[in-house]
MARGU-406078 format. One line per field, with one value per residue: x, y, z of N, C-alpha, C in turn; residue in one letter; residue number from 1. Coordinates in steps of 0.1 Angstrom, whole numbers. Layout:
// MARGU-406078
n_east: [X,...]
n_north: [Y,...]
n_up: [Z,...]
ca_east: [X,...]
ca_north: [Y,...]
ca_up: [Z,...]
c_east: [X,...]
c_north: [Y,...]
c_up: [Z,...]
resn: [A,...]
resi: [NUM,...]
This chain:
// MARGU-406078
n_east: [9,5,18,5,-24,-23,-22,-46,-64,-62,-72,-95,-106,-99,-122,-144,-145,-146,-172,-180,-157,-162,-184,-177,-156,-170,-193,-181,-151,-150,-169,-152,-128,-136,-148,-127,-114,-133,-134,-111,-117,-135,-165,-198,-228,-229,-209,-224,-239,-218,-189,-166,-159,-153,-128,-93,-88,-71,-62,-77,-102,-104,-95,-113,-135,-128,-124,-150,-175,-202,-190,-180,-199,-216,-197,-196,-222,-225,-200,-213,-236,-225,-212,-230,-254,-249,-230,-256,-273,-256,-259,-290,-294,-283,-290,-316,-310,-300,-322,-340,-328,-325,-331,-359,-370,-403,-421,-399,-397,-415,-410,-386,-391,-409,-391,-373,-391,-387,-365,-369,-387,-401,-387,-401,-428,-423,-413,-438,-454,-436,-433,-456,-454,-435,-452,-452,-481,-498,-480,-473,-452,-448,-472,-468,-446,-466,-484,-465,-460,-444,-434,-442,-422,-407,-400,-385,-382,-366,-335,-317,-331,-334,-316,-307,-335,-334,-311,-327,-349,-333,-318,-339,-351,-333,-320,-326,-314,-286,-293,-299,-280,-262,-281,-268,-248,-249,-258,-238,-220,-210,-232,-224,-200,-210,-229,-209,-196,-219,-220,-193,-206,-202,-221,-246,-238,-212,-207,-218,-201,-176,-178,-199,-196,-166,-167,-190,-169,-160,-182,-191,-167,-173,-201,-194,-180,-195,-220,-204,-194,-218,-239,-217,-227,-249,-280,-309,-324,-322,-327,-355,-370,-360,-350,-327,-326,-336,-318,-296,-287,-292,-276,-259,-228,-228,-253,-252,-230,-254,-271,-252,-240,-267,-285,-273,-256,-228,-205,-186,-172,-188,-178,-155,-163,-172,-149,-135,-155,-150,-124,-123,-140,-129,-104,-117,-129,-104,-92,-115,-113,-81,-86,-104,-96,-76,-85,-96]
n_north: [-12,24,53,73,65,56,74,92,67,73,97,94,76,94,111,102,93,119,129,116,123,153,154,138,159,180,172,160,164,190,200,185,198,222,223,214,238,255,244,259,279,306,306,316,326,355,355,339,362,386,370,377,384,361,349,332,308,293,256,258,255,226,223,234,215,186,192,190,174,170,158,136,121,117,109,82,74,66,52,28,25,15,-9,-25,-23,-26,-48,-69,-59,-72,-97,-104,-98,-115,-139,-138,-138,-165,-178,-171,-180,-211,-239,-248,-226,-207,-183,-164,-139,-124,-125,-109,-84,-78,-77,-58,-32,-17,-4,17,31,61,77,94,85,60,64,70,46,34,50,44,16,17,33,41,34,20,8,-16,-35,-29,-44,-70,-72,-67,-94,-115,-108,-89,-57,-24,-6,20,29,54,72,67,67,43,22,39,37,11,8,28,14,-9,-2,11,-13,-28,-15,-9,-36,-49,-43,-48,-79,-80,-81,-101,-122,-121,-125,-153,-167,-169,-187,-223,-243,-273,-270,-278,-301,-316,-318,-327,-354,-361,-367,-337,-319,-295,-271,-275,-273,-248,-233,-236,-236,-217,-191,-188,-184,-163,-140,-118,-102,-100,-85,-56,-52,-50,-28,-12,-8,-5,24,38,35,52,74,81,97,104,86,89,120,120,105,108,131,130,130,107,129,131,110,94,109,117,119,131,143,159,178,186,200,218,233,243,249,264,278,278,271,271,249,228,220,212,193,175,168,154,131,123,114,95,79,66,58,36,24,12,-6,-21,-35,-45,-63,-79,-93,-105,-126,-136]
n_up: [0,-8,4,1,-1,22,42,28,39,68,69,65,83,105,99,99,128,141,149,169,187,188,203,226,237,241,255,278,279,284,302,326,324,329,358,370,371,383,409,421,428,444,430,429,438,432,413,394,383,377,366,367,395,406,427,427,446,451,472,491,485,487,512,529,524,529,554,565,586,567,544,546,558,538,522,534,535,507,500,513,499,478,482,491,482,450,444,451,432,409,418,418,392,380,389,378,346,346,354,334,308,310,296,301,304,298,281,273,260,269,303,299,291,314,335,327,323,350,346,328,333,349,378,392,394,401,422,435,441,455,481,491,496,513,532,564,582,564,547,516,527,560,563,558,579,599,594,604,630,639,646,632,605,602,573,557,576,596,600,606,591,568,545,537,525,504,490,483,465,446,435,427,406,390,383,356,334,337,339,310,295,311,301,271,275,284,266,245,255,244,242,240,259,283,280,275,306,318,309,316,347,360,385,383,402,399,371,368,383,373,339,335,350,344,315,318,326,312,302,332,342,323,334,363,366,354,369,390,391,379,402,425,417,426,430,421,437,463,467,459,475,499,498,508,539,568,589,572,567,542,523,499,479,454,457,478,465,447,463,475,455,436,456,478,464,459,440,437,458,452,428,441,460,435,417,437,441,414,416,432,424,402,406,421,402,393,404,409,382,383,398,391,366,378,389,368]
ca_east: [0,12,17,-4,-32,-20,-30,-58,-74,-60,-78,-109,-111,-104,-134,-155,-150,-145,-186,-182,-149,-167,-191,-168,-151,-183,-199,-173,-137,-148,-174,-141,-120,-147,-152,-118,-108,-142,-133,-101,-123,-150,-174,-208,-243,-226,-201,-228,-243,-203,-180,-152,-162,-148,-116,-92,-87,-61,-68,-89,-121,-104,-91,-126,-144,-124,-124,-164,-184,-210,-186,-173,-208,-222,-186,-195,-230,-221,-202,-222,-247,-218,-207,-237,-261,-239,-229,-264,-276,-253,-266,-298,-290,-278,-298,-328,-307,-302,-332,-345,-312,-328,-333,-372,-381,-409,-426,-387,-397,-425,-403,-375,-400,-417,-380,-368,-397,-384,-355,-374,-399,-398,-385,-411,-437,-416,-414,-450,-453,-422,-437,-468,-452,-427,-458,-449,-487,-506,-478,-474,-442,-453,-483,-463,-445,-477,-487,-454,-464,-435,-436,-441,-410,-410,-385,-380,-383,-357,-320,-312,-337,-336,-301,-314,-347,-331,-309,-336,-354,-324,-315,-353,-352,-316,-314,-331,-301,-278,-300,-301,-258,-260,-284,-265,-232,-249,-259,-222,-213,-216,-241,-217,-194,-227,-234,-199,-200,-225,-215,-182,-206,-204,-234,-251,-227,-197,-213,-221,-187,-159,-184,-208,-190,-156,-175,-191,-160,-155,-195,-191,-161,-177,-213,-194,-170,-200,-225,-196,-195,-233,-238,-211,-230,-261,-286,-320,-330,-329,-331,-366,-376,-357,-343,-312,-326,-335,-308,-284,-291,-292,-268,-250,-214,-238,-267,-245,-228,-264,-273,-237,-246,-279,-289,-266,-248,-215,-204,-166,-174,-200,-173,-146,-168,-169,-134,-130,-160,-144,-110,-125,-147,-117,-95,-123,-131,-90,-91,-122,-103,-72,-95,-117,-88,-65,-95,-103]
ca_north: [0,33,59,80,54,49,90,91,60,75,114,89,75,108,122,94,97,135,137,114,130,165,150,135,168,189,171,154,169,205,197,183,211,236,216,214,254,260,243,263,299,306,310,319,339,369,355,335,376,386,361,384,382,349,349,323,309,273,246,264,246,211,219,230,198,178,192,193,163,164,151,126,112,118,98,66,67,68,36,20,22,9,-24,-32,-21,-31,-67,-76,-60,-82,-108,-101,-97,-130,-149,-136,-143,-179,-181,-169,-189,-222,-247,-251,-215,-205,-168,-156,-127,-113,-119,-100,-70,-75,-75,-45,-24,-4,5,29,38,76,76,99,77,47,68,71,35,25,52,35,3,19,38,33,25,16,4,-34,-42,-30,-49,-82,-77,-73,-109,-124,-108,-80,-44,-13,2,36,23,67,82,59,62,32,17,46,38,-2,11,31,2,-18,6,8,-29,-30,-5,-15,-50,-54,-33,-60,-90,-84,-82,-113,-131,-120,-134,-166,-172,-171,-201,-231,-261,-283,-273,-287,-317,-326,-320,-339,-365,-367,-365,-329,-313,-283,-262,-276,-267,-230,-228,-241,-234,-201,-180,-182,-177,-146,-134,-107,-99,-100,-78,-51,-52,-48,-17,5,-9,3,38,41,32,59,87,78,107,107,76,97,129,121,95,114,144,131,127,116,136,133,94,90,124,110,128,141,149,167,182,193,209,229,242,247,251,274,289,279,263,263,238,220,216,207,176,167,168,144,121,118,110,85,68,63,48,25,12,9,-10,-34,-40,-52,-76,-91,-95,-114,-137,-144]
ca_up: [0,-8,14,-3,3,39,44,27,46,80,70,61,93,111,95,105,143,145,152,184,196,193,215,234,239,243,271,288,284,288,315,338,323,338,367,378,374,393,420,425,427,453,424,445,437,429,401,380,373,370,365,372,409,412,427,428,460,452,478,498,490,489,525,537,521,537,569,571,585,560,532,551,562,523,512,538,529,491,503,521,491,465,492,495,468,444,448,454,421,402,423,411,377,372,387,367,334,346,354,321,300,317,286,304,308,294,278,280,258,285,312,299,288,326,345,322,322,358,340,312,343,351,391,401,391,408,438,447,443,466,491,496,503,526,539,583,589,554,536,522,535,570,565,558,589,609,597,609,645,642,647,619,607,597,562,553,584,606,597,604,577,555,536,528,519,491,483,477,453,435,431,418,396,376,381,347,325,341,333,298,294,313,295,261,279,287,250,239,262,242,250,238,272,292,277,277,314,323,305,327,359,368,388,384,411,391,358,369,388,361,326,339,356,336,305,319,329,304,307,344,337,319,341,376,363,349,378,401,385,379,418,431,414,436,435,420,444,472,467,453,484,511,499,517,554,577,595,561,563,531,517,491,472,444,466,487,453,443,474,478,441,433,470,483,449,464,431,440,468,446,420,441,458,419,411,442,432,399,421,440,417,389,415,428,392,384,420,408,370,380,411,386,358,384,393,355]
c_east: [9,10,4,-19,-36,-31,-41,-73,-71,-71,-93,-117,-116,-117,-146,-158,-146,-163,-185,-172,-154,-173,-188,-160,-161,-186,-193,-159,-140,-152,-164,-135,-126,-145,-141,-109,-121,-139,-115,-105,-135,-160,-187,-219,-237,-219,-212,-236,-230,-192,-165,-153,-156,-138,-104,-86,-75,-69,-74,-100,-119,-102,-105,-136,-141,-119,-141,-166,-193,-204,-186,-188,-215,-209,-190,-213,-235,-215,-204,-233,-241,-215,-219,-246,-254,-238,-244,-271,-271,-260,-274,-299,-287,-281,-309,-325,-303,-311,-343,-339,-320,-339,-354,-381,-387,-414,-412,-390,-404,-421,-391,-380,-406,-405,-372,-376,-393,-373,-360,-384,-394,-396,-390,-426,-437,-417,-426,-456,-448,-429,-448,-462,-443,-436,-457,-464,-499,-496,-476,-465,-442,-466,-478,-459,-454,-484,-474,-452,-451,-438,-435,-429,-411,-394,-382,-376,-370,-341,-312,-320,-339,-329,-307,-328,-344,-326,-318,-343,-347,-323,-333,-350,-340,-316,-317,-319,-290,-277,-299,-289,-260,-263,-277,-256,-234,-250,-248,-218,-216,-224,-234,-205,-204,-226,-218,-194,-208,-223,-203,-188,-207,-223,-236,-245,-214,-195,-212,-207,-175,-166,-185,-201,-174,-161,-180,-180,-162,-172,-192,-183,-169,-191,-203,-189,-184,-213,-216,-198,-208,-238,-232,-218,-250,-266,-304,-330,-334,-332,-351,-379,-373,-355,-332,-312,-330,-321,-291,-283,-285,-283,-264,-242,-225,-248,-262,-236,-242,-268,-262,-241,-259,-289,-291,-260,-232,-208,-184,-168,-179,-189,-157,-151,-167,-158,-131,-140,-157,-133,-113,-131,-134,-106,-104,-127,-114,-92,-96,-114,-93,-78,-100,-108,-76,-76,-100,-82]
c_north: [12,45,74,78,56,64,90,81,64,90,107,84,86,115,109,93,110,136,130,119,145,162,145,148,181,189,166,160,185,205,197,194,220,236,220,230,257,254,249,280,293,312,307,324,344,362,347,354,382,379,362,385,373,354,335,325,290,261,243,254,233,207,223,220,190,176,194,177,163,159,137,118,109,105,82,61,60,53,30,13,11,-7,-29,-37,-30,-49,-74,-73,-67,-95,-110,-103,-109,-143,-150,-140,-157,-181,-182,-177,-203,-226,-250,-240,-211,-191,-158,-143,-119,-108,-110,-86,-65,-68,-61,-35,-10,3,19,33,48,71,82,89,63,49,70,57,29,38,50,21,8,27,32,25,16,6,-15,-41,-37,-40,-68,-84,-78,-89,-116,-121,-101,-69,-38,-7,15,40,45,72,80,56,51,24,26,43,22,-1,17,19,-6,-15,8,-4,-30,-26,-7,-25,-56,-52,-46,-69,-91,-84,-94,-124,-131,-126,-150,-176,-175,-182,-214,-241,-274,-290,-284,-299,-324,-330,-327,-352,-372,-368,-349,-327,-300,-271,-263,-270,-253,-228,-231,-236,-219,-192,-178,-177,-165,-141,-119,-98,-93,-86,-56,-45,-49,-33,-9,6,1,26,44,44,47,74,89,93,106,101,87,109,130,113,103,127,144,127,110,118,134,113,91,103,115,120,140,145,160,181,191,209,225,241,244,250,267,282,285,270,261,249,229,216,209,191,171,162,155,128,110,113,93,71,58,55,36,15,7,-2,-26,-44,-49,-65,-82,-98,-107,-122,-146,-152]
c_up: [0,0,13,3,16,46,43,36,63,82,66,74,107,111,102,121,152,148,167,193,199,201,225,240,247,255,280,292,286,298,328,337,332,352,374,379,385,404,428,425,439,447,432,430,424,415,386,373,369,377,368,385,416,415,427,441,465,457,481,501,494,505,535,538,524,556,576,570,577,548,536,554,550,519,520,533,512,490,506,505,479,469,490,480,453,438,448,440,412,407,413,400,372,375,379,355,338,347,338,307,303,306,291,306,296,288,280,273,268,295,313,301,304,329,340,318,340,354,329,317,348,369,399,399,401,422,447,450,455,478,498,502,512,537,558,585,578,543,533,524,551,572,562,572,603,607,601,623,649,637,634,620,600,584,560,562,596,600,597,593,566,540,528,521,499,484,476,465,441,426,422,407,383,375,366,334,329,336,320,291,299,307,284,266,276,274,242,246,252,249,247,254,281,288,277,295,323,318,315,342,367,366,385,389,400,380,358,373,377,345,328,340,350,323,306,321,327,304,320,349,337,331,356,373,363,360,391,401,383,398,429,426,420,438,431,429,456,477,458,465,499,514,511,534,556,581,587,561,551,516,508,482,462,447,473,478,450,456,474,466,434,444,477,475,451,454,432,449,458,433,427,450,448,417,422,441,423,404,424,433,405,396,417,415,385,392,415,396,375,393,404,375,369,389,379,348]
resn: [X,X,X,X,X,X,X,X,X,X,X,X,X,X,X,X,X,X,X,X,X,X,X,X,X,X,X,X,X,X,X,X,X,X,X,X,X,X,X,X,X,X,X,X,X,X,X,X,X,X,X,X,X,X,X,X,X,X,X,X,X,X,X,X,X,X,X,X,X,X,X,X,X,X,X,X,X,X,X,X,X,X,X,X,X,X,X,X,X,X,X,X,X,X,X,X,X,X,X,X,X,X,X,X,X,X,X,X,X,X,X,X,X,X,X,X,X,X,X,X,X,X,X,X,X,X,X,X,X,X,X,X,X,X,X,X,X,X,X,X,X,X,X,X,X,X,X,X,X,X,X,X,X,X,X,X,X,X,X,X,X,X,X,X,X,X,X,X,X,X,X,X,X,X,X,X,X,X,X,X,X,X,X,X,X,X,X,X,X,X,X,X,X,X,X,X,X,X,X,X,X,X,X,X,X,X,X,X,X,X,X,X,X,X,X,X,X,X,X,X,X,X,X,X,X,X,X,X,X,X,X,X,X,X,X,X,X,X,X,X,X,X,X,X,X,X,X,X,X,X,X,X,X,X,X,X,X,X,X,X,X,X,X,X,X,X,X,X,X,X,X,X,X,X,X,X,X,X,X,X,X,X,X,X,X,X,X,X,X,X,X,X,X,X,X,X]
resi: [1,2,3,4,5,6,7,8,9,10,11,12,13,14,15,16,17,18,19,20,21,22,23,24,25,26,27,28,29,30,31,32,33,34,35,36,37,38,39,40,41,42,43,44,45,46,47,48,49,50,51,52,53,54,55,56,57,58,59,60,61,62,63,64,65,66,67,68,69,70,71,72,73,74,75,76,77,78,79,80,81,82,83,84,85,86,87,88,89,90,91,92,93,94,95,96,97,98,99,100,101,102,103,104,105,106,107,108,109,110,111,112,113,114,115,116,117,118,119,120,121,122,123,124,125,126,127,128,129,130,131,132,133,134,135,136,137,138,139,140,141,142,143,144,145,146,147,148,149,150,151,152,153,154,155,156,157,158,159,160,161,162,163,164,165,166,167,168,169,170,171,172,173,174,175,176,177,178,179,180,181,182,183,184,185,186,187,188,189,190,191,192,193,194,195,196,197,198,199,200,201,202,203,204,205,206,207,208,209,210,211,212,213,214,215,216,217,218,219,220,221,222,223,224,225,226,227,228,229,230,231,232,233,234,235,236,237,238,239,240,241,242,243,244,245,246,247,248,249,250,251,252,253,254,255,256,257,258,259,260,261,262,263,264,265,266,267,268,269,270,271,272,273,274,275,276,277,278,279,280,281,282,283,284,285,286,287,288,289,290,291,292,293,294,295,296]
């Protein structure tokens, strides 16, 4: 091939993904660029009418964000939600696609359409739902535990049940986006592994543990990294169910983020929780990569 050629097909490709790097550039690398000079000004009120008001102020904000308790209780409940939440939505996730994968299941298109209809359900709509059943004296998960002859819990109002309440809502609500990556994983596994399998004697445990689960791998892979990352940016759940209480219960990094900047106007602060968000989160999915890559 001549170099000519070589050009030509290199300024051909250029042109073909110059519309997603603008976009790529637009919404995402200016956004950080933005992000991370605002949170080195005490841009406020006053500077979104003049912008020359800001001043710059260095560390400043990083060293007051880190020296206030409400980050610090917003960053454990943030993990709290990721440890927990998290792990149990893959759970979830993949048992529903075995379940659905399973050579005897039946109506699998319905149940896919049922298990993936809360994902493309508006979360105010979801929310009056899920606040009925967490209702303390009408709702019908209090009303379950009154037939099992144990007390009403008050799932919004009670800090200590506030935080698994949301979880739970969450894991509902996503598990379906999950499920349908998993079931596409499981389809790629041959049936040929299986039946040779049982042929030698393995059981069902053996089968899912030595076939399943190295087969998802790279699935598995994929689905825990952007679940991890989706997860750590935790806000609409409960700023929509709790608006963050009771008594910051349920604050979470970008809840806490919102508030600082569209609250209070104090968008330096509100940009430098971001910048460390974006720190923490990028470390914690480098963290998971090279954990799931030395297991596969």
């Amino acid at each position: 091939m001549s170099t000519g050629c070589a050009r030509a097909q290199a300024r051909a490709g250029w042109l073909f993904i110059a519309p997603a790097l603008l976009l790529l550039v637009t919404f995402f690398v200016l956004p950080v660029v933005a992000g991370l000079l605002l949170s080195l000004t005490d841009f406020d009120l006053y500077a979104v009418a003049d912008p020359g008001a800001a001043r710059f102020v260095g560390l400043r904000n990083f060293a007051a964000v880190l020296a206030d308790d409400a980050f610090w209780r917003a960053l454990a409940n943030t993990l709290t939600f990721v440890l927990i939440g998290m792990p149990l939505s893959l759970a979830v996730s993949l048992a529903a696609a075995l379940l659905l994968d399973h050579r005897r299941a039946r109506l699998r298109g319905l149940f896919r359409t049922v298990y993936f209809v809360p994902v493309v359900t508006t979360l105010v709509s979801v929310a009056i739902v899920w606040r009925y059943l967490y209702h303390p004296r009408y709702g019908l998960l209090n009303y379950g535990l009154e037939l099992l002859g144990l007390g009403p819990i008050d799932w919004l109002g009670d800090p200590r049940f506030a935080m698994p309440a949301i979880i739970l809502l969450a894991v509902w609500k996503n598990f379906g986006y999950n499920m349908l990556i998993f079931l596409a994983g499981l389809q790629t596994i041959p049936d040929e592994l299986y039946e040779a399998a049982a042929i030698d004697g393995a059981g069902p445990w053996q089968r899912f543990r030595h076939i399943t689960l190295p087969g998802l791998a790279p699935t598995a892979l994929f689905v825990g990294v952007t679940t991890l990352i989706g997860y750590f940016q935790l806000f609409a759940e409960p700023y929509v169910m709790t608006q963050g209480g009771p008594l910051g219960a349920t604050r979470s990094l970008v809840l806490l983020m919102y508030e600082e900047g569209f609250r209070w106007w104090r968008m330096g602060i509100a940009s430098t929780v971001a910048v460390l968000l974006l720190v923490i989160t990028v470390v914690a999915a480098l963290v998971q990569l090279r954990l799931q890559r030395r297991s596969t």
